[in-house]
C-alpha positions, 0 to 999 in steps of 0.5 A, spaced: 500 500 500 502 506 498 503 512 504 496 516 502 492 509 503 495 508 509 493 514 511 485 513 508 485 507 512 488 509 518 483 515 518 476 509 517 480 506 523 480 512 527 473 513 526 470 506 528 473 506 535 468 512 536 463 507 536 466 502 541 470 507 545 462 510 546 458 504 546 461 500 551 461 506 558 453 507 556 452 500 555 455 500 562 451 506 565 445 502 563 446 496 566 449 499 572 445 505 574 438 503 575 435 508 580 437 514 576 437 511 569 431 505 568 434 500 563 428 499 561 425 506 559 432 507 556 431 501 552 424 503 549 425 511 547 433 508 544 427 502 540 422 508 538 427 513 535 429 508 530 429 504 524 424 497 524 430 492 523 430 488 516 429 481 516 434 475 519 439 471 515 440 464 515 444 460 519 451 460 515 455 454 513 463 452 516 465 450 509 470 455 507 468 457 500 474 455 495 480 460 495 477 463 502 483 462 508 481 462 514 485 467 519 486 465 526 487 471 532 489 467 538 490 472 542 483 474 543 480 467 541 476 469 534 478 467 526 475 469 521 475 468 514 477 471 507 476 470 499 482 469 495 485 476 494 484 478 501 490 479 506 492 480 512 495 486 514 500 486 521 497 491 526 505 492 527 505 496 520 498 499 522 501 506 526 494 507 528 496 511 534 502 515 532 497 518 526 491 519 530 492 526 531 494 528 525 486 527 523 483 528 529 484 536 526 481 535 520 475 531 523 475 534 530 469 528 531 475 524 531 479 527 537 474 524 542 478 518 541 483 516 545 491 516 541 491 509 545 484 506 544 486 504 537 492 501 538 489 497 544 482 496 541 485 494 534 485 486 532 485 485 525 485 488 519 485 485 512 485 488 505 482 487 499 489 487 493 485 486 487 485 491 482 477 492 484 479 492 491 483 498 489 481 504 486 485 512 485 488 511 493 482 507 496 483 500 499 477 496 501 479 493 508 475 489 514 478 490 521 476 488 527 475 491 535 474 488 540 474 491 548 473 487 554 467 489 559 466 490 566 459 487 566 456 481 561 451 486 557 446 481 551 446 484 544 439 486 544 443 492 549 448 494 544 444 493 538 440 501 539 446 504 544 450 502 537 445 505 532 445 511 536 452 512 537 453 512 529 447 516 527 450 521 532 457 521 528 457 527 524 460 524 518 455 519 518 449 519 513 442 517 515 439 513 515 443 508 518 439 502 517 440 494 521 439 487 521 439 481 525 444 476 522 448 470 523 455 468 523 458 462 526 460 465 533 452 466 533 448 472 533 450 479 530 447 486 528 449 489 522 449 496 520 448 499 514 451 506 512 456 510 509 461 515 512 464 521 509 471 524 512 476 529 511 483 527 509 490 530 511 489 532 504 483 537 505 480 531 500 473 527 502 472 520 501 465 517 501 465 509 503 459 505 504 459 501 510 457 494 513 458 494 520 457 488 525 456 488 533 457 481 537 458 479 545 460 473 547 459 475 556 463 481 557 467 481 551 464 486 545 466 485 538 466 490 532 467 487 525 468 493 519 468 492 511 469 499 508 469 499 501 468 505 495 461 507 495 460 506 488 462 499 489 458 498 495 453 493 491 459 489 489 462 489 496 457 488 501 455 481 500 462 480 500 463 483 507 457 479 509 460 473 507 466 475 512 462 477 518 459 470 517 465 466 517 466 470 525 466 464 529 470 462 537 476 459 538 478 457 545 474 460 552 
């Protein structure tokens, strides 16, 4: 990848932590903090407020599709897989941190989150090398948070805490619309938006979307496919395909 993809890249990583550095604390003050703020309530007017979801998918298959190479993140015991011109790039070559400031002043949203946050949150990210994955200076990737909670929350929780988070982002388009899927770890909620931001540069990039949510007890997944909004129909089950193939490894 050439220096300015990284630097796109490295902005679309800066702005995801935004959503799990603002999710998980109100996910917490929810489930902590019944006397002053009532869960249920809270629930109810976040569910009112927002898009009536899209009907669930089908359970999806183990058997990798031919080509596709399963990747393995022991350290936080997930794997997932990718299609045959995708590859794993080392978060030693993602200097996320070191760059994050440098964006956070042409996108002043993004200065909310901690330099720290994405190197610490960051597990995974993967390209896809391609010459369609890669168009003027943009690759199209998928990268994975994952944060440890202090308390066990259910997905249904984050599902509208989450909703809101994105369509609170300046940057982000609405409507943001979702849907209950499957994946091999179990069940997810994908987000469907596009995101428009600032580059070093003064350049904008617009890119579509798909995001998926998990929680397995305390531990909060974020799974992101970024591609080109004019591709996002040739993307977008691809990316689906990928957040299916999610699945445990290990406790």
């Amino acid at each position: 990848m050439t220096s300015r993809q990284w630097s796109i890249l490295l902005v679309l990583l800066a702005a995801n932590v935004l959503l799990v550095c603002c999710v998980a604390p109100s996910a917490f003050l929810l489930l902590t903090q019944p006397d002053q703020y009532s869960l249920q309530a809270a629930l109810n007017n976040l569910q009112a407020a927002l898009p009536a979801p899209a009907q669930p998918t089908a359970a999806p298959t183990p058997t990798l599709a031919a080509g596709w190479k399963l990747y393995t993140v022991a350290s936080d015991h997930f794997a997932l897989a990718l299609p045959p011109s995708w590859k794993q790039v080392p978060l030693s070559q993602v200097d996320a941190a070191a760059q994050a400031d440098v964006f956070g002043k042409k996108n002043p949203e993004l200065a909310g989150a901690p330099n720290a946050s994405i190197a610490s949150l960051l597990k995974f990210v993967g390209i896809d090398t391609a010459p369609a994955g890669t168009v003027d200076v943009f690759s199209t990737n998928i990268n994975v948070y994952h944060r440890t909670e202090l308390i066990a929350a259910p997905l249904d929780v984050y599902v509208p805490i989450s909703l809101k988070a994105l369509q609170d982002l300046p940057y982000v388009s609405k409507p943001v619309l979702h849907r209950r899927v499957e994946t091999l770890a179990g069940a997810a909620e994908e987000f469907r938006y596009s995101n428009n931001l600032k580059l070093p540069d003064n350049q904008t990039i617009t890119t579509a979307n798909r995001e998926y949510v998990l929680v397995r007890g305390k531990e909060f997944f974020v799974i992101t496919g970024a591609a080109p909004i004019d591709q996002e129909n040739q993307y977008a089950p691809i990316f689906g395909q990928i957040a299916a193939s999610f699945r445990w490894t290990g406790n």
